[in-house]
C-alpha positions as CSV (number, residue, x, y, z in Angstrom):
1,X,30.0,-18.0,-41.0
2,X,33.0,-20.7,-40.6
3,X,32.1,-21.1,-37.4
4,X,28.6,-22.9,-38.5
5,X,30.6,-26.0,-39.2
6,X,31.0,-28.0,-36.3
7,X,30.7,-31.4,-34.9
8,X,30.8,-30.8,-31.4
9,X,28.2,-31.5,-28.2
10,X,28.2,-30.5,-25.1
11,X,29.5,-33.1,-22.4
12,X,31.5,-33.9,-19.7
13,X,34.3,-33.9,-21.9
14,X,34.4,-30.5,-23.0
15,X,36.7,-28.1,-21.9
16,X,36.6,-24.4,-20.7
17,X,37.9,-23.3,-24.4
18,X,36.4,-25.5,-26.2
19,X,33.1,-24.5,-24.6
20,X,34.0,-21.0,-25.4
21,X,34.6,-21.9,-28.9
22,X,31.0,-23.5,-29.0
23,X,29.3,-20.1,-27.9
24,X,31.4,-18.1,-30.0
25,X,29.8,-20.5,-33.1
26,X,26.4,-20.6,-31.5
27,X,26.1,-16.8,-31.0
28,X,27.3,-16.9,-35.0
29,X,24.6,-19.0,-36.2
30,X,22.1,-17.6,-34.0
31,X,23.1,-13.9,-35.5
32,X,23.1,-15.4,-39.0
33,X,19.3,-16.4,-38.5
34,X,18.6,-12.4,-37.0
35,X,20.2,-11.4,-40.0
36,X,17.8,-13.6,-42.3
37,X,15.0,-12.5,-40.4
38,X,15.8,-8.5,-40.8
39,X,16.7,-9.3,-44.4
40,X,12.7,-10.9,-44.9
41,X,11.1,-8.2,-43.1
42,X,13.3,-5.2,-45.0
43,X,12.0,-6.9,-48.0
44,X,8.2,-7.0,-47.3
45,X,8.0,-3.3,-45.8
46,X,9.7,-2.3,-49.1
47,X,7.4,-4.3,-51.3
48,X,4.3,-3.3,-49.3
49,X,4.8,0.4,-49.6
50,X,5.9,0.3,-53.2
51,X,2.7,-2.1,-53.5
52,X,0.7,0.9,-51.7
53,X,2.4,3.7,-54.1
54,X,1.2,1.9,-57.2
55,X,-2.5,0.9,-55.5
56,X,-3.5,4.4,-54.4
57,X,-4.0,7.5,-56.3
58,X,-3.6,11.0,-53.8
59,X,-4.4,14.3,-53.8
60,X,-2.8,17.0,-51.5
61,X,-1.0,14.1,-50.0
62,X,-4.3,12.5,-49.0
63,X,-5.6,8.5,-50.6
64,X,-8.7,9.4,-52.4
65,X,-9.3,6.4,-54.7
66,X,-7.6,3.4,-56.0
67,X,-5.8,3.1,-59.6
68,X,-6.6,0.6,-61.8
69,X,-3.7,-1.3,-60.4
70,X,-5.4,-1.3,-56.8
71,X,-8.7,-2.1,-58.4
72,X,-7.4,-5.3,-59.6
73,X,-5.7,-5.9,-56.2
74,X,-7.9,-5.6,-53.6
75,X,-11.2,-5.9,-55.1
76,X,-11.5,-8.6,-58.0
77,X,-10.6,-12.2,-57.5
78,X,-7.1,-11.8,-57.5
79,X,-7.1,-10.9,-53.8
80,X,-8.1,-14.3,-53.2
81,X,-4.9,-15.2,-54.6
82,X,-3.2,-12.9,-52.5
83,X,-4.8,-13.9,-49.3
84,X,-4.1,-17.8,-49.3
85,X,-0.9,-17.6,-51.6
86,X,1.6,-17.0,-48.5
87,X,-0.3,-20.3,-46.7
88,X,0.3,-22.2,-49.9
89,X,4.3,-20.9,-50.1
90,X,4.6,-22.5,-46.3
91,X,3.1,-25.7,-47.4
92,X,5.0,-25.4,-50.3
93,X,8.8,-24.6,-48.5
94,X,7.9,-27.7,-46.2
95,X,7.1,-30.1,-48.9
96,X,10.5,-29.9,-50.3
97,X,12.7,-28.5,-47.5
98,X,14.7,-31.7,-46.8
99,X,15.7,-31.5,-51.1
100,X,16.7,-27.9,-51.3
101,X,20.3,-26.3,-51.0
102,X,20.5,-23.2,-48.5
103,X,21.2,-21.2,-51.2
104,X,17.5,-22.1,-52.4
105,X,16.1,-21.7,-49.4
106,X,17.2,-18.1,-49.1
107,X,15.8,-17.4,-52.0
108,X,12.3,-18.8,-51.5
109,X,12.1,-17.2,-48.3
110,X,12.7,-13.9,-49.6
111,X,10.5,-15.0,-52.3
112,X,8.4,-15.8,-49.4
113,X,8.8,-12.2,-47.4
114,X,8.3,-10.5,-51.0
115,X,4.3,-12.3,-51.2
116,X,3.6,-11.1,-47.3
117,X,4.6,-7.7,-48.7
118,X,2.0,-7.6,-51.3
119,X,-0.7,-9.2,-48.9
120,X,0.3,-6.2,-46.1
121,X,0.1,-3.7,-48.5
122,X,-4.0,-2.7,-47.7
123,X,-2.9,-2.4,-43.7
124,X,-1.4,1.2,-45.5
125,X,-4.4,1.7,-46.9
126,X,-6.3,1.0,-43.5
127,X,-4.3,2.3,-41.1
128,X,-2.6,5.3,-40.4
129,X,1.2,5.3,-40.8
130,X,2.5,7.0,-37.5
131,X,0.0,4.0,-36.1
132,X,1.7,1.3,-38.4
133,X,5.1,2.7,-37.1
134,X,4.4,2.9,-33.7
135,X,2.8,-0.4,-33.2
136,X,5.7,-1.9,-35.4
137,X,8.2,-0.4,-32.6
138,X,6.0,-2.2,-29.6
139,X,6.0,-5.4,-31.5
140,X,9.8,-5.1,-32.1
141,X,10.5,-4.5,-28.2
142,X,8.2,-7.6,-27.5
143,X,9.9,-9.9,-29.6
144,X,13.5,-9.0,-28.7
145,X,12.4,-9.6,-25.1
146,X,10.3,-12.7,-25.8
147,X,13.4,-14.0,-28.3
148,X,15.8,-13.5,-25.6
149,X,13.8,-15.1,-23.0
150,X,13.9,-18.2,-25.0
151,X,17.2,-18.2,-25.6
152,X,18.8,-17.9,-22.1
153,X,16.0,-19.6,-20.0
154,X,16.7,-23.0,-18.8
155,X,13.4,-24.2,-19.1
156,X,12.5,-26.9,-21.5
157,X,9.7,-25.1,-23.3
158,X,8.8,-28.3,-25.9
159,X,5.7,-29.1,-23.8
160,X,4.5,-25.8,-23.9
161,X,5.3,-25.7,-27.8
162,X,3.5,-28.6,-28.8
163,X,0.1,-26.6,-26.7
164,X,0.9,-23.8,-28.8
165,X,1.0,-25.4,-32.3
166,X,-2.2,-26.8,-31.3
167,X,-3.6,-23.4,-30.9
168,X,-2.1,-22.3,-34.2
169,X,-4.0,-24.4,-36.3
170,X,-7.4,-23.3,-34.4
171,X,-6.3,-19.9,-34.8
172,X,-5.5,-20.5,-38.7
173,X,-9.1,-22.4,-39.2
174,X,-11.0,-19.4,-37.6
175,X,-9.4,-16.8,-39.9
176,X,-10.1,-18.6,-42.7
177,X,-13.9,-19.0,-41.7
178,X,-13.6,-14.9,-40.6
179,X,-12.7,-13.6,-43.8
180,X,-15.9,-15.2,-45.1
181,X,-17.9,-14.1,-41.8
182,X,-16.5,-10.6,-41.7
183,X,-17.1,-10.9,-38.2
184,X,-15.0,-8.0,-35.6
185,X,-16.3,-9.6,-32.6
186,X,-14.7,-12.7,-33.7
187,X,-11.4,-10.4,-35.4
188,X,-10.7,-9.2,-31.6
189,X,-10.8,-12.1,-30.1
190,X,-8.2,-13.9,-32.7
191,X,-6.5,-10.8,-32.3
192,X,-5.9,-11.2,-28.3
193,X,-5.4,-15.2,-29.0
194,X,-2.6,-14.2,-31.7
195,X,-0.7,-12.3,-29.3
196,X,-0.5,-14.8,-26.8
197,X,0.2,-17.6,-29.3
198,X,2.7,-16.1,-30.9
199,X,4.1,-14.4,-27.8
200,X,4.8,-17.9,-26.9
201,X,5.9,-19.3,-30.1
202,X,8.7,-16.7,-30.3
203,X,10.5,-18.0,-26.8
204,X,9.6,-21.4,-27.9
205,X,11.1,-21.0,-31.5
206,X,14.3,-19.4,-30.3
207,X,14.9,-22.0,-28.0
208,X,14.3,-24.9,-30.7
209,X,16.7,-22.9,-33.1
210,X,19.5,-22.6,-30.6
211,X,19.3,-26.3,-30.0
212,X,19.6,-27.2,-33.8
213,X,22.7,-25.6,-33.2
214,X,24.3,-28.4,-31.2
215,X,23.6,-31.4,-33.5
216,X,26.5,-30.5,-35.1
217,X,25.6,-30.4,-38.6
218,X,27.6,-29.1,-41.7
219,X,28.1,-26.0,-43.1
220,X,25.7,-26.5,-45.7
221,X,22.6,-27.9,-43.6
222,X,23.5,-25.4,-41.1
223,X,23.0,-22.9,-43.3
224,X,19.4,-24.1,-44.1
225,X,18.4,-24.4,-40.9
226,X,19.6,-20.6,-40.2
227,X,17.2,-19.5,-42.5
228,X,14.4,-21.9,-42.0
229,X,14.8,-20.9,-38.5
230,X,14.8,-17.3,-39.4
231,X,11.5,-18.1,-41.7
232,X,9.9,-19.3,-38.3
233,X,10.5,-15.8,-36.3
234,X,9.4,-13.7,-39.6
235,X,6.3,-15.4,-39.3
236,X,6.2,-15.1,-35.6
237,X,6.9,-11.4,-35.6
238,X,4.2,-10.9,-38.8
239,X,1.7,-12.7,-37.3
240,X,2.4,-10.5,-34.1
241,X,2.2,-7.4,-35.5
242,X,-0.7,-7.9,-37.9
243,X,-2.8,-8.9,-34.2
244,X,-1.4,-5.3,-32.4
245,X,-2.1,-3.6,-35.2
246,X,-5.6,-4.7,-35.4
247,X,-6.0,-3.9,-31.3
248,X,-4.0,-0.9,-31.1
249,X,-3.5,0.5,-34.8
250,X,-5.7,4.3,-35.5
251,X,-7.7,3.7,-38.8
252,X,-8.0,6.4,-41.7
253,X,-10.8,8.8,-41.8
């Protein structure tokens, strides 16, 4: 973690150790923001399935109805709340990220990872679990690949970002008009489009968290930015799965 603090750039100047010493500090803060990341998504697979325990009644190890609990959930108002909460959080978090201490910013993103928890808990309801696991596996083996593209290509992927962000926001209108529409024509489609977005916004990410690394900040704001840049891979790697889950996921009976 000490070696988050530094005040060094790469130049002409540099030498062969201190170069070293410069990876050795990069591939620290880089594993801090992994570690962030796991942390989030540990965190919302536990408080989906407890989520699930509490929503479902069972019988013979089967779902047969929901409890009260579930009721209230997933089928009055409330899941309103549950649906556009996480979008208001993000606004939230970006409001007031330049004002908050790291140690604030960890705990609004695992605040944060808690509320995607409770809005993925129906996927357990809809899905089968060997299908949730598998497809969770795939999308794991994607984004290591995709993240480690990004962070040892030499390419300057910022152009290609900016197209991507673009796409984002049409992506983020269209769900919000599907989940009025209901339409699974329209579901696929922003199903392939989310793959491919977020495909590309995982290289693209990595690469612009690796190169916050070099404006040799603090210990403090690098801190902060480990775990805002771990918040920007969570969401990659939700938005990911949810997307290959919906294409390749086997539904309950």
């Amino acid at each position: 973690m000490s070696n988050f603090d530094r005040n060094t750039s790469f130049g002409y100047g540099v030498t062969r150790a201190g170069r070293a010493e410069i990876d050795q500090g990069l591939r620290a803060f880089m594993l801090g923001v992994y570690n962030h990341m796991a942390l989030g998504l540990a965190v919302t697979g536990l408080v989906a399935l407890g989520t699930h325990m509490l929503a479902v009644a069972r019988e013979g190890g089967r779902q047969i109805a929901l409890t009260p609990f579930g009721q209230t959930l997933y089928t009055s108002p409330l899941r309103w709340v549950v649906i556009f909460a996480p979008l208001a959080f993000i606004f939230f978090i970006g409001a007031r990220a330049d004002r908050m201490s790291a140690a604030t910013a960890r705990n609004l993103f695992l605040a944060f990872a808690a509320m995607i928890g409770l809005s993925l808990s129906s996927v357990l309801i809809v899905f089968t679990g060997e299908s949730i696991a598998r497809v969770f596996f795939i999308t794991s083996a994607a984004f290591g690949g995709l993240s480690l593209y990004g962070y040892t290509t030499r390419r300057d992927l910022s152009a290609f970002g900016s197209f991507l962000i673009m796409g984002l926001w049409g992506i983020i209108i269209a769900m919000v008009v599907n989940l009025f529409l209901q339409s699974s024509a329209m579901q696929f489609a922003l199903s392939i489009l989310s793959v491919l977005i977020f495909s590309g916004l995982t290289a693209w990410d990595t690469q612009s968290i690796k190169d916050m690394y070099y404006e040799g900040d603090g210990y403090e704001v690098a801190g902060k930015k480990s775990v805002f840049g771990a918040l920007s891979l969570y969401l990659d790697f939700i938005n990911m799965f949810q997307a290959l889950l919906f294409l390749f996921g086997d539904r309950r009976n």
